[in-house]
N, C-alpha and C positions, 0 to 999 in steps of 0.2 A: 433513231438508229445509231448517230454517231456516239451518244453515249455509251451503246453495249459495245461496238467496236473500240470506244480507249479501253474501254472496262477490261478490254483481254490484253492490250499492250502494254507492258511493262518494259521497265531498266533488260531484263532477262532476256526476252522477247527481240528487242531491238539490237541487242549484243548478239543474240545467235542468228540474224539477220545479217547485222553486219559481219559478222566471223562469216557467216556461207557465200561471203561475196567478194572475200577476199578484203575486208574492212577492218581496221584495227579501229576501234572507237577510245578514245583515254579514259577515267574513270573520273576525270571532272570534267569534261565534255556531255559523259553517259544523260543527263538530266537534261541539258539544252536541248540534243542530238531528238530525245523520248519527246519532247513538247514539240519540236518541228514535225516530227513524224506523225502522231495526233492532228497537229494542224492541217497536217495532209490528207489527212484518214476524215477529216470533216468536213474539208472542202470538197473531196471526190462524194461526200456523202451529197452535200448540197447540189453535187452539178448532176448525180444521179437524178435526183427528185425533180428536176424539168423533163414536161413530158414535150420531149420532141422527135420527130419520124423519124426510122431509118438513116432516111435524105438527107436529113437536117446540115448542114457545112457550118462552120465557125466563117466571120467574114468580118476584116477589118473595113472601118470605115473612116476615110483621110477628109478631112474639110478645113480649109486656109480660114484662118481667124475673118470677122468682117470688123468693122470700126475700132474702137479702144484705140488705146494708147502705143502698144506694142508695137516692134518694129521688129524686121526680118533680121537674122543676125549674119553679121559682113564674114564675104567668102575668103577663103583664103588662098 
């Protein structure tokens, strides 16, 4: 599916985008600006395709190193 979503995004596309947003994009910008945008359009594709409930929360998870070499870096 992410492919027929670039397949409609162009240079065109992303400028009349950015012009309705009040965004001036420069015309040697226009091609980096088009592949972040795609990048975007495929990762929202990937996060669609987990089938998770309603309910489902996003949730970080914090855990302090155990052994190794590392050490806590000094406060200041």
């Amino acid at each position: 599916m992410a492919q027929g979503i670039n397949a409609a995004v162009n240079a065109a596309m992303v400028r009349a985008l950015a012009e309705a947003n009040g965004i001036s994009i420069p015309d040697d910008r226009l091609d980096i600006v088009l592949k972040q945008y795609q990048t975007y359009l495929e990762l929202l594709s990937q996060l669609d395709a987990f089938l998770l409930s309603r309910e489902a929360e996003p949730s970080v998870k914090f855990e302090l190193p155990t052994g190794g070499t590392a050490q806590a870096p000094g406060r200041r």
